[in-house]
PLY file of the C-alpha trace (Angstrom):
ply
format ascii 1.0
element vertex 626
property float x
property float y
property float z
element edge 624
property int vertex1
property int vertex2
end_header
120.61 95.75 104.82
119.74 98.20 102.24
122.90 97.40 100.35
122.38 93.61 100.66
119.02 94.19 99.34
120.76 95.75 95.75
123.15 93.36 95.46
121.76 90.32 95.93
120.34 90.35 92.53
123.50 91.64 91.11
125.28 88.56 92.97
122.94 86.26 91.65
123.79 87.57 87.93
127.75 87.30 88.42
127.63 83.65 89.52
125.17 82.77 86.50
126.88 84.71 84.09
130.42 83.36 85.03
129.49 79.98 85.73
126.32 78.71 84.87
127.28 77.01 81.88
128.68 74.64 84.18
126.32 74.36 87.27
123.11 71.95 87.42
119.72 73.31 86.94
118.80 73.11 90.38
121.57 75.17 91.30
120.68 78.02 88.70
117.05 77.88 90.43
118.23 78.42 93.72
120.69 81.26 92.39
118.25 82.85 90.17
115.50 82.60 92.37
116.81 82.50 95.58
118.79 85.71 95.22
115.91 87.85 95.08
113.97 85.98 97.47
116.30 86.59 100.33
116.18 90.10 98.81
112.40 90.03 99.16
112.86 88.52 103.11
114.96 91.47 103.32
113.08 93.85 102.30
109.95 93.24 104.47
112.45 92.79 107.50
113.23 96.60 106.92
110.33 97.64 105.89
108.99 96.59 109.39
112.02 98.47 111.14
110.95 101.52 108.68
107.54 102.13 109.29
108.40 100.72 113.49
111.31 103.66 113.61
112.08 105.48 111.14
114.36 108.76 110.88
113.04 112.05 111.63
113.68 113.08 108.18
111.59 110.02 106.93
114.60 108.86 104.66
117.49 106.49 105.30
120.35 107.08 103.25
123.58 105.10 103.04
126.90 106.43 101.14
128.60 103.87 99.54
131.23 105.09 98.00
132.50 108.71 95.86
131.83 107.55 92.33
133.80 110.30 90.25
133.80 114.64 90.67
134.23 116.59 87.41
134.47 120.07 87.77
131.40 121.02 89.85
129.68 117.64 89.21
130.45 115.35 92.50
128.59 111.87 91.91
128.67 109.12 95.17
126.98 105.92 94.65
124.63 106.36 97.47
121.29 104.30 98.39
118.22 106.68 99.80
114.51 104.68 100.83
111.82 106.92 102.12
107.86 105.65 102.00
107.86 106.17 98.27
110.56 104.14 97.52
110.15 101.49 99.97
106.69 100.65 97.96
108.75 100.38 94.88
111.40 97.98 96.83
108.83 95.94 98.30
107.20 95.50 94.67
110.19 95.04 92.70
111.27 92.43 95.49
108.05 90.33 96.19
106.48 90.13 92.99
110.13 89.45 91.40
110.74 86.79 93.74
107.09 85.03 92.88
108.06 85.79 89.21
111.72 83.73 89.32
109.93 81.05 91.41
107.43 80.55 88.84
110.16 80.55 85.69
111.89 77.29 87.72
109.42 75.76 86.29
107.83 77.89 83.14
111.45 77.62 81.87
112.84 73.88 82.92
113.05 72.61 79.61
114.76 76.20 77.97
118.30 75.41 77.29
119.50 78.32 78.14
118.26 78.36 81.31
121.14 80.48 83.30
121.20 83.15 80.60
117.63 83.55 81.22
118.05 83.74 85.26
120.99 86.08 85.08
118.88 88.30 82.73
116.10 88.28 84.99
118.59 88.51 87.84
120.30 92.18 86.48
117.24 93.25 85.48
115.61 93.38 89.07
119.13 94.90 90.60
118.94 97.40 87.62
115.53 98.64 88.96
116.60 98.75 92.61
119.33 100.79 91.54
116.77 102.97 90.47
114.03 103.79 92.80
117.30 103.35 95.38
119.21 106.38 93.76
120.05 109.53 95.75
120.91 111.08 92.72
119.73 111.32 88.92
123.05 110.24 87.82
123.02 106.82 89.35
119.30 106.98 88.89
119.77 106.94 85.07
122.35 104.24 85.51
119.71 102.01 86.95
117.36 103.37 83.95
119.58 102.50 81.50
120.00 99.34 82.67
116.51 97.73 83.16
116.32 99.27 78.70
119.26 97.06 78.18
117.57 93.89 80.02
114.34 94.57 78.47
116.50 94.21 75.05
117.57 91.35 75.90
114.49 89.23 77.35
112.07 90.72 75.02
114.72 88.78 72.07
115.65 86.24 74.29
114.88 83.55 71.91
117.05 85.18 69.24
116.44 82.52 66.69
112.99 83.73 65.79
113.92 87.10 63.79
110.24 88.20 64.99
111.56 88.41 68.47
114.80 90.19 67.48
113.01 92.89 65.47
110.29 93.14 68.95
113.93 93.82 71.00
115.29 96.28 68.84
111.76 98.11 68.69
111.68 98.50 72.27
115.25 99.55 72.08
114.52 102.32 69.70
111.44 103.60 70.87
112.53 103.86 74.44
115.72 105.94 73.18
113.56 108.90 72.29
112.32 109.28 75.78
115.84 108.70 77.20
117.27 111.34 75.33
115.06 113.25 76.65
115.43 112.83 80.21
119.27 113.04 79.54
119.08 116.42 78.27
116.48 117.44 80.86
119.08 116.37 83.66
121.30 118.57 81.93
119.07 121.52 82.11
118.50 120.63 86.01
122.23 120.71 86.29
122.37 123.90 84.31
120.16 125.39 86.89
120.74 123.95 89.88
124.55 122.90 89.71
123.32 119.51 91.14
122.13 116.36 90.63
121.40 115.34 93.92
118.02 114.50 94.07
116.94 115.95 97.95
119.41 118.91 97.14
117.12 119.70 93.30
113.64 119.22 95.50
114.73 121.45 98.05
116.40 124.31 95.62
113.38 124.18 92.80
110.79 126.24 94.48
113.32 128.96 95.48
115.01 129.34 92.01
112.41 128.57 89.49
109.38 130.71 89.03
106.33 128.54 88.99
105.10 128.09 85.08
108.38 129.76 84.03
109.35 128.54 80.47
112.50 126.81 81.50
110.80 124.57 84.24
108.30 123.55 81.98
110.59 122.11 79.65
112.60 120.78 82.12
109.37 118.81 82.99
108.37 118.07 80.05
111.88 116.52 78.72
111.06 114.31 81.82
107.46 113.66 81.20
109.21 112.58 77.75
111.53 110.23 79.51
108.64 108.07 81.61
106.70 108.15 78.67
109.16 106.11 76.92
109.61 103.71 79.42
106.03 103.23 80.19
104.72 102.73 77.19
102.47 106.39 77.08
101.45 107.85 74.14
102.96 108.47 71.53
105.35 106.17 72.64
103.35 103.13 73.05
104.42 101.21 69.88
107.08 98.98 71.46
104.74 96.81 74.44
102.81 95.22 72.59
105.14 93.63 70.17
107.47 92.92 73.42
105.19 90.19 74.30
107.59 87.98 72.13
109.44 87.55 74.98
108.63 84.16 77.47
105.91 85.00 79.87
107.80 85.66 83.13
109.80 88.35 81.07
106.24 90.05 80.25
105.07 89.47 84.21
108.31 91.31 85.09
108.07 94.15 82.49
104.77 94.89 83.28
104.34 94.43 87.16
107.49 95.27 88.39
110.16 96.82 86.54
110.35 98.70 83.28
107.03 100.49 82.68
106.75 101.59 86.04
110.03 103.84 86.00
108.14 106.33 84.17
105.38 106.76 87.09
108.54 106.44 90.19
110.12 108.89 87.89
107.64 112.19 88.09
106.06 110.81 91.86
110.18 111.27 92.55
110.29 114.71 90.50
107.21 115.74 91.79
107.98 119.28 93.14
109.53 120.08 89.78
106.10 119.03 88.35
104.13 120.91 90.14
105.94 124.07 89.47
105.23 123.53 85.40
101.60 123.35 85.50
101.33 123.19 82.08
103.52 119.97 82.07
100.76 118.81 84.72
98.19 119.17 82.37
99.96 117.53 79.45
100.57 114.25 81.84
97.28 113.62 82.50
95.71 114.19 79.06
98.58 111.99 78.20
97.70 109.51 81.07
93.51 109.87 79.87
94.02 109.58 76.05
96.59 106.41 76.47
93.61 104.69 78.91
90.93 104.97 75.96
93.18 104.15 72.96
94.66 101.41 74.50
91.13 100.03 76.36
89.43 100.09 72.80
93.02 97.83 71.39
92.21 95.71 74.22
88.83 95.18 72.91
89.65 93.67 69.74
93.10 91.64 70.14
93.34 87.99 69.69
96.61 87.19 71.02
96.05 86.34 74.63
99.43 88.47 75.72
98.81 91.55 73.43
95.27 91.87 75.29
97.22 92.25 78.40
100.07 94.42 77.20
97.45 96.70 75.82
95.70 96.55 79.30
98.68 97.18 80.88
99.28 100.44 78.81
95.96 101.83 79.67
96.06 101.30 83.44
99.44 103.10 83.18
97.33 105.53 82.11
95.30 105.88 84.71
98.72 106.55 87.02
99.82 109.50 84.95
96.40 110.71 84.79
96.32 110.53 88.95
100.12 111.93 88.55
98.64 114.73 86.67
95.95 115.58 88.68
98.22 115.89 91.53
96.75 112.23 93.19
100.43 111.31 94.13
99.36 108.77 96.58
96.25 107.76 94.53
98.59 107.07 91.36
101.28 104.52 93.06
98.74 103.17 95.08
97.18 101.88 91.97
100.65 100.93 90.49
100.82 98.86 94.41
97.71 96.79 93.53
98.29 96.64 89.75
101.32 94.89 90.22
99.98 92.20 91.98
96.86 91.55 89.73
99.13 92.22 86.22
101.41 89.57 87.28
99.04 87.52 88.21
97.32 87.56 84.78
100.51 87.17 83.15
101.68 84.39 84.92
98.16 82.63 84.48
98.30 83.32 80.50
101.83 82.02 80.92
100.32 78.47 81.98
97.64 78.13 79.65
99.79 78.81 76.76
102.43 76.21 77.47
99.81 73.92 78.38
98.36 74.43 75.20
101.49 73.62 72.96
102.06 78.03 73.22
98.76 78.63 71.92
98.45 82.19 72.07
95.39 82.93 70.17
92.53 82.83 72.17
89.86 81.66 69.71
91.74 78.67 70.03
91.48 78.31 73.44
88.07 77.40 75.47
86.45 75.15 77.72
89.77 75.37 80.26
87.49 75.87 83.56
86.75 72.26 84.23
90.60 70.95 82.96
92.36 73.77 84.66
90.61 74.99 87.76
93.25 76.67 89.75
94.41 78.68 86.76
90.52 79.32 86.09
90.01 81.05 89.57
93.78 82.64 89.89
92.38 84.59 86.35
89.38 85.25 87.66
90.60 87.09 90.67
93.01 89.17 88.26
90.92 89.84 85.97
88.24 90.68 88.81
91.08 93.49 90.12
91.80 94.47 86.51
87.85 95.06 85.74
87.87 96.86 89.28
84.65 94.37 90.38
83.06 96.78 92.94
84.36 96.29 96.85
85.75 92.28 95.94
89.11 93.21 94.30
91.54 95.25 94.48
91.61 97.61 91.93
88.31 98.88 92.62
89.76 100.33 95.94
92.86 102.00 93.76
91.14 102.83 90.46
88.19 104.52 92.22
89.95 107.39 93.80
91.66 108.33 90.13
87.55 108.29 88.87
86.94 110.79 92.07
90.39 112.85 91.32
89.57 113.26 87.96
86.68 115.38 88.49
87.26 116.98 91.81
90.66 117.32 91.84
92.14 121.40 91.05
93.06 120.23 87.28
90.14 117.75 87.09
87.76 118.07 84.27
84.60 116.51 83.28
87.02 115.34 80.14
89.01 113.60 82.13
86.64 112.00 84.03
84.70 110.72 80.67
88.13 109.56 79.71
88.77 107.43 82.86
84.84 106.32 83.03
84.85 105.32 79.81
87.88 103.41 80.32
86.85 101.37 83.38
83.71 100.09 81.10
86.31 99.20 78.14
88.51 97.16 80.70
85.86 95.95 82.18
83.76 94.40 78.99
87.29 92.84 77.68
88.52 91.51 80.89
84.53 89.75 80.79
85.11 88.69 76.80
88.93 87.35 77.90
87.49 84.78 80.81
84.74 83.67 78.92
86.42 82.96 75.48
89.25 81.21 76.98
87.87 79.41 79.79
84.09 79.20 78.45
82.87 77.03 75.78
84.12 74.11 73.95
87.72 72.76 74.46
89.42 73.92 71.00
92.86 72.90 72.16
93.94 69.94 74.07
95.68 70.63 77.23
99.06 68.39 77.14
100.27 68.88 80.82
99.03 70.93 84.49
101.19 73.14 85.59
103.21 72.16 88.76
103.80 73.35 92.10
106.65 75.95 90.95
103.89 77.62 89.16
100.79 77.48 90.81
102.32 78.73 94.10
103.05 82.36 93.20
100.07 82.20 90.53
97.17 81.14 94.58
99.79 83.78 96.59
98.97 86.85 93.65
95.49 86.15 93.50
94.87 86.32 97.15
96.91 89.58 97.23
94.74 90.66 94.32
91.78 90.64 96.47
92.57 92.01 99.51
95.45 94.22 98.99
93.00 97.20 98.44
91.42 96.69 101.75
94.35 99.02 103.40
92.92 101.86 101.46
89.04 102.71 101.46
87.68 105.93 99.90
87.32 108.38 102.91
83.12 108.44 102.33
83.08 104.35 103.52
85.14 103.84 105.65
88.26 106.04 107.17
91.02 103.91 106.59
93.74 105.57 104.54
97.31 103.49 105.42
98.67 103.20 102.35
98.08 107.45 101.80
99.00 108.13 105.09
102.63 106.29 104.30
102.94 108.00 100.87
102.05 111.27 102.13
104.72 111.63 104.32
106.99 111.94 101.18
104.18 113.37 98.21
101.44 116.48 98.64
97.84 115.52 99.63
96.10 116.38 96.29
94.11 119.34 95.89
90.43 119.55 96.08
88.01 121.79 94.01
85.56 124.07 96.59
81.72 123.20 96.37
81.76 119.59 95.00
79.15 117.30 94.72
79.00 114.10 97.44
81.46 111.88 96.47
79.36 108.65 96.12
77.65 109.87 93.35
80.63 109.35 91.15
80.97 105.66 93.02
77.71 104.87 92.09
78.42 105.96 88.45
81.71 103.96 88.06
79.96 100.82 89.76
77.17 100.81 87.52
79.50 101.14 84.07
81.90 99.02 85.47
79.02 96.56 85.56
77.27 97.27 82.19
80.69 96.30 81.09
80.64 93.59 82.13
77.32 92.66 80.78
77.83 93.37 77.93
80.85 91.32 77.58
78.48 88.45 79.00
75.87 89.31 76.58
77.98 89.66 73.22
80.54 86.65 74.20
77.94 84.28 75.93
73.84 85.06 75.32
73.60 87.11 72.08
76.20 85.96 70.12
74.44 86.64 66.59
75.19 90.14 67.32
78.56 89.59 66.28
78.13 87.57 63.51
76.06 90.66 62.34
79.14 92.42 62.86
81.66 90.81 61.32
79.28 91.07 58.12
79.14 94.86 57.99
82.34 96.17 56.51
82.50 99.22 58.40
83.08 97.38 61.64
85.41 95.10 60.13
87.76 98.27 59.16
86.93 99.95 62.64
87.97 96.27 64.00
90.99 96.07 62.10
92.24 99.60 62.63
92.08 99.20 66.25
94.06 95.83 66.17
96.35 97.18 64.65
96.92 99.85 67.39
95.19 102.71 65.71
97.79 102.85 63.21
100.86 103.97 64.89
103.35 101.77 63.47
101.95 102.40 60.38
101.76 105.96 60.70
105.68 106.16 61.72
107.13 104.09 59.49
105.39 106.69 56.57
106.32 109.59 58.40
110.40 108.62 59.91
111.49 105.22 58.53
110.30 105.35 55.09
111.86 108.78 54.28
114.79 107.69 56.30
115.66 104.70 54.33
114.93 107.36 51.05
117.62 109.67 52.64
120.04 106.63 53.04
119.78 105.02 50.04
120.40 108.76 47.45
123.11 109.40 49.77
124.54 105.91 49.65
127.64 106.94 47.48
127.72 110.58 49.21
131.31 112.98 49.10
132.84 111.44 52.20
132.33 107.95 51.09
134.25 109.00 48.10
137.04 110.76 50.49
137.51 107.32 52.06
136.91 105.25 48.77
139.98 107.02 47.04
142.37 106.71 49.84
141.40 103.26 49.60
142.49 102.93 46.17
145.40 104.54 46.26
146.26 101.73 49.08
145.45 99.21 46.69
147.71 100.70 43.91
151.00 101.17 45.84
150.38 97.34 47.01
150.50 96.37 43.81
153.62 98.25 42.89
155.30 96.79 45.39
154.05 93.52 44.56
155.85 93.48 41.18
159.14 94.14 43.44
158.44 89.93 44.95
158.60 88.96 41.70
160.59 85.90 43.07
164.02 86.51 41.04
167.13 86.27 42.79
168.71 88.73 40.13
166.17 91.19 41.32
166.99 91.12 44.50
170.49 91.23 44.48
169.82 94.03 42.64
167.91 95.73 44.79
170.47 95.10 47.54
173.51 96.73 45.28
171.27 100.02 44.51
170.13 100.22 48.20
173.90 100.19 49.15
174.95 101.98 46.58
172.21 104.62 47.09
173.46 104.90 51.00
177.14 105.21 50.03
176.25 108.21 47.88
174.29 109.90 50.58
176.96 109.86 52.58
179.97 110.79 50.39
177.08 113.78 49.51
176.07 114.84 53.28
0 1
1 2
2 3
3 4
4 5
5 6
6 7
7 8
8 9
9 10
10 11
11 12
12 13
13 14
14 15
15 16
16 17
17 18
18 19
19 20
20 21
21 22
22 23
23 24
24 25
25 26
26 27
27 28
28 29
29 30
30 31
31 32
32 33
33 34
34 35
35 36
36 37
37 38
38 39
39 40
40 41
41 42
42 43
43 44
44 45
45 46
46 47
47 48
48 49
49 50
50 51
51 52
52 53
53 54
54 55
55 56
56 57
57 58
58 59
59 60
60 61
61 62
62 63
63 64
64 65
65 66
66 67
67 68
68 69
69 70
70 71
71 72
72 73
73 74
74 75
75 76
76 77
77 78
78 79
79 80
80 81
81 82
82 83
83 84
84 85
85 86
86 87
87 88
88 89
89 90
90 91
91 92
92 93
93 94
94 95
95 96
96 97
97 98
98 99
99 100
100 101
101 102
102 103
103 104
104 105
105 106
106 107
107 108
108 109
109 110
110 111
111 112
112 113
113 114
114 115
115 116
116 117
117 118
118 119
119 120
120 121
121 122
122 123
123 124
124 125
125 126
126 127
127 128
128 129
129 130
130 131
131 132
132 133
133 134
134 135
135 136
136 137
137 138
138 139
139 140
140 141
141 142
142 143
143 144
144 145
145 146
146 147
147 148
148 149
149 150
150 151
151 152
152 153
153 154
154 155
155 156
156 157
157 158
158 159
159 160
160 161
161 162
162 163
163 164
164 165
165 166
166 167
167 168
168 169
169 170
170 171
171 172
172 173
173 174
174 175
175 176
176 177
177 178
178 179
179 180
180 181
181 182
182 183
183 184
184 185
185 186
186 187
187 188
188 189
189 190
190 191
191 192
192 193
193 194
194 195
195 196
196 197
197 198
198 199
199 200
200 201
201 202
202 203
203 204
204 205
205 206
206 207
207 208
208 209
209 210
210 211
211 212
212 213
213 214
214 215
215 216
216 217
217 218
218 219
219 220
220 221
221 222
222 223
223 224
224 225
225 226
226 227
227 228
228 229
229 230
230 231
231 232
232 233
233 234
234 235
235 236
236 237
237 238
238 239
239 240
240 241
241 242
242 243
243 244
244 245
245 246
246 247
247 248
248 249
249 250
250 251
251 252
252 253
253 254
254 255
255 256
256 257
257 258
258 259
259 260
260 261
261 262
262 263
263 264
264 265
265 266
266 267
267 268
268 269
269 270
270 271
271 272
272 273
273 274
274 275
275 276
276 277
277 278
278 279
279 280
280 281
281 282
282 283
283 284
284 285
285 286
286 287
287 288
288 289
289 290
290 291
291 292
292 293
293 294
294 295
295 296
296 297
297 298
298 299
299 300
300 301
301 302
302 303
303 304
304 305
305 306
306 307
307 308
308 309
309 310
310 311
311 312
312 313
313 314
314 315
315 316
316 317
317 318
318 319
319 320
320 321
321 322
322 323
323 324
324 325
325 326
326 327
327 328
328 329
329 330
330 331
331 332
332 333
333 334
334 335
335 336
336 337
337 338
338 339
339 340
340 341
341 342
342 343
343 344
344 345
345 346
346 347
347 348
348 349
349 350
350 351
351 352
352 353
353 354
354 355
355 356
356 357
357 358
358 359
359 360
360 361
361 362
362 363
363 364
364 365
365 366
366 367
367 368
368 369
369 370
370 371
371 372
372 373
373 374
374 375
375 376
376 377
377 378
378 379
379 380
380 381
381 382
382 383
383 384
384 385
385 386
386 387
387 388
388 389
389 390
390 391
391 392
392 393
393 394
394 395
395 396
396 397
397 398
398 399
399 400
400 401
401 402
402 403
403 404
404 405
405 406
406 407
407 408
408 409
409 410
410 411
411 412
412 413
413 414
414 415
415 416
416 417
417 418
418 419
419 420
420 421
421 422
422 423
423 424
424 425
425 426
426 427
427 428
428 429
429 430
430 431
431 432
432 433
433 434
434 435
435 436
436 437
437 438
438 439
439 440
440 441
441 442
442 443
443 444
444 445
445 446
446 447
447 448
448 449
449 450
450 451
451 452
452 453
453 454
454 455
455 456
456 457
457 458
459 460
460 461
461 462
462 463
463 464
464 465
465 466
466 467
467 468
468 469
469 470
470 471
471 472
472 473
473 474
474 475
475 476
476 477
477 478
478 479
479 480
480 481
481 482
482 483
483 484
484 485
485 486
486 487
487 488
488 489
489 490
490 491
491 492
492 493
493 494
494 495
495 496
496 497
497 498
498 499
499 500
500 501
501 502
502 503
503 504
504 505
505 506
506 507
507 508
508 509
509 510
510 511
511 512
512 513
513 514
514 515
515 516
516 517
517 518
518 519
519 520
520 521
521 522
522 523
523 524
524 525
525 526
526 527
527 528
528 529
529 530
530 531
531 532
532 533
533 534
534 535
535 536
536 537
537 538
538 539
539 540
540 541
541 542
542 543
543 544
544 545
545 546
546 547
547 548
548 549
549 550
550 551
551 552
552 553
553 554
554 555
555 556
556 557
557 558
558 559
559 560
560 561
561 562
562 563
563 564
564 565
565 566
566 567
567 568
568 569
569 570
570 571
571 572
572 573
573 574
574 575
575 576
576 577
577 578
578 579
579 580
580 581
581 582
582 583
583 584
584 585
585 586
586 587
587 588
588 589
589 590
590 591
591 592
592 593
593 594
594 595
595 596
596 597
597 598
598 599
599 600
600 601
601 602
602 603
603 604
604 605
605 606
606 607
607 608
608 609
609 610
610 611
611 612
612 613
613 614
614 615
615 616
616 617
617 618
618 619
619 620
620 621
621 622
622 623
623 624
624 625
């Protein structure tokens, strides 16, 4: 089962990829979409025999075959599931399979409609391959693969150059983590002489010492990698510009696939973690500082899609800032509920913009309640999860324990916690300015078709998992029901509490009441006292403060004067450089003994006969001489 599971998707991909040039576009939905449907059926079918009977060890593993042994180096591809990885599976599988559903019909009219499925298609079995791994080799396989797929959905409609340059940005960017992971794996190797992933958790504690310098840049080179792929300061540059991509590619990036690999990736390398404090540290200040820039981008973008990506990029945040703190369970049980209630939004954005002729800007938008009701209340109940609306959605029951963690937690600081607070007011005043500006108001826009069944399916199934998937987790001081930590726990450390701490629904009380001002404000600056903003947009100092943080604080800016700038300087003095000149001069002297052979087909029969006699001539001599 768990190999049927991987290669469903991959099975799916073949058959589009060789043939679906030639098949009917119902067949290419029930390929692309079936495939990882019965991979979803699957995957609840085991996860039922899991958590009914599973091993003593807690992990099933499966060995599939001996991929290749060099010198000490013995690779198998080999499929492991414990409790952390089965949440992965389960995500990767379910939302995937509402995702493909909802493309049958986001993407009927696309005429490339089986390059599309078999895109989406690899790009799922690319991330099973991943949180599946028993070892970092095949791991990075899978890693690799969901950065190629990302390249090519995020520039799947090629013509636009726009969308090519957004592909090879994400391409780029997400190198410079990868590298770093790859030469972190070769320091684990170095170390450990494995890459075995049980076999490097088990050996770590007894070889390294903990905050030795060598395990803290193995971390680190790590932390480097999942930064990368999940969009984490400083690394953050590529997400929101990959929202050229169609909107089921964006649902997939950000619910279930690529910008998650970075959070599996330290959960997975957890014990090396937590013997590089320091690297703890780092990740979450990394995780608190990307929540607050991002949140205050949020604030200010008009493209419906970048509002999310940016959203998206700060509530990563708030998993490495759990992963940091040591909140293992706290930080994927966020990712659980986030996935549901990101792909939700995405998938809702999705069909207002092609209702709206792929109107993206939202000041364009309004007055969509009344002429689009179900999307209305599908968005509502994501962004209700996303704006973590006290005890109705479900990100308040997974955001609140990473407000708790970050001050009582060993490495939790009052820093930390005004990082995170202050984040759950910015989410919560833009996810308020989003519903009201789009769906409030005057119709700017007229809506040309309702999305159909294919659509609004998966959109009514996310939003009711948006509301009650928290409910399997309460904070301990409500109610004691803990499932979801119980199952991760069994894999991940319990996190580690300061001594002496304050009662714990203090800080509840706190988030509730910003997480409502938030939303108040929103209310009151998008709906009551809108003057205040005209005020605003007259005072120039507001403007600039507006426009820097549109423009993502200035990061693209600020790398393209510090690398590609002085890059393209460096390329174009050395342009005619020694070696070129190496090359350059064998090349001429090519060109000169072609044309003095050239003169020799001079088309002369004299000539030639010529050149016969002294050829024969030539050899005779030779040999009357040797």
């Amino acid at each position: 089962m768990l190999a049927s599971i991987a290669a469903l998707p991959f099975l799916g991909f073949l058959l589009l990829s060789l043939a679906g040039r030639r098949l009917p576009r119902i067949a290419i939905a029930w390929i692309g979409a079936g495939s990882v449907s019965l991979a979803a059926i699957l995957t609840v079918l085991y996860g039922i025999h899991f958590l009914q009977s599973s091993p003593d060890s807690g992990v099933d593993r499966w060995l599939l075959w001996q991929w290749f042994t060099a010198g000490n180096l013995s690779v198998s591809v080999s499929l492991s599931v414990d409790a952390l990885s089965l949440v992965f599976i389960f995500i990767i599988t379910f939302v995937g399979a509402l995702i493909h559903i909802y493309s049958t019909g986001y993407m009927r009219q696309d005429r490339d409609y089986a390059r599309f499925f078999a895109c989406m298609n690899l790009f799922v079995g690319a991330m099973l391959v991943l949180v599946m791994a028993d070892n970092l080799v095949l791991l990075y396989l899978g890693w690799e693969g969901v950065g190629m797929c990302s390249y090519l959905l995020i520039g799947f409609w090629y013509e636009s150059p726009a969308n090519c340059q957004a592909a090879n940005k994400a391409f780029l960017v997400t190198r410079i983590g990868d590298t770093a992971m790859l030469i972190g794996l070769f320091l684990v190797f170095s170390a450990l002489h494995t890459l075995n992933i049980p076999a490097i958790l088990e050996q770590a504690p007894g070889h390294f010492t903990k905050g030795a310098p060598n395990i803290t840049l193995i971390a680190l080179l790590l932390l480097a990698g999942g930064m990368g792929k999940s969009a984490q300061l400083p690394l953050q540059t590529w997400l929101p510009d990959a929202m050229a991509g169609p909107s089921p590619v964006s649902a997939l990036i950000h619910a279930a696939t690529m910008v998650t690999a970075g959070v599996y990736l330290i959960a997975r390398m957890h014990t090396l973690f937590q013997l590089a404090p320091a690297a703890m540290m780092i990740t979450a200040l990394v995780g608190g500082v990307t929540l607050f820039m991002a949140g205050c981008s949020a604030m200010v973008q008009t493209d419906i899609k970048r509002i999310l990506a940016y959203s998206t990029i700060s509530q990563i945040g708030y998993m490495f800032l759990a992963l940091g703190l040591g909140a293992w369970s706290a930080a994927i049980f966020h990712f659980f509920t986030h996935a549901f209630f990101k792909a939700l939004l995405f998938l809702a954005a999705g069909a207002v913009i092609e209702a709206l002729h792929h109107e993206q800007d939202i000041f364009r938008m309004g007055g969509l309640k009344a002429r689009m009701p179900l999307v209305f209340y599908t968005f509502l109940a994501g962004a209700a999860a996303l704006a973590a609306l006290p005890f109705v959605s479900a990100g308040f029951y997974s955001k609140d324990p990473i407000l708790w963690y970050a001050w009582s937690s060993r490495n939790g600081n009052a820093f930390l916690w005004g990082l995170s607070l202050a984040g759950a007011f910015i989410t919560a005043f833009y996810c308020t300015r989003l519903m009201l500006v789009v769906f409030g108001g005057e119709m700017k826009t007229r809506v040309r078709e309702l999305p159909g069944k294919a659509m609004t399916i998966p959109l009514a199934t996310l939003a009711v998992l948006s509301v009650v998937a928290g409910c399997i987790e309460w904070p301990h001081n409500l109610l004691h029901l803990s499932l979801f930590s119980d199952l991760i726990q069994k894999v991940l450390p319990a996190p580690v509490l300061k001594e002496q701490l304050p009662a714990e629904g203090i800080f509840q009380l706190a988030a509730v009441v910003v997480t409502l001002l938030g939303i108040y404000t929103g209310y009151l600056l998008y709906h009551g006292e809108k003057s205040i903003l005209v005020r605003w947009q007259r005072s120039p100092g507001k403007v600039m403060t507006r426009n820097f943080l549109l423009g993502g604080w200035g990061f693209d800016q600020l790398y393209d004067t510090l690398f590609v700038q002085p890059f393209l300087f460096i390329t174009r003095v050395n342009k005619t450089d020694v070696v070129d000149r190496v090359y350059e001069g064998l090349a001429q002297v090519n060109v000169k003994f072609n044309r003095l052979l050239s003169t020799t087909q001079n088309g002369s029969l004299r000539w030639y006969i010529a050149g016969v006699l002294i050829g024969i001539l030539f050899i005779i001599t030779l040999q009357l001489v040797l």
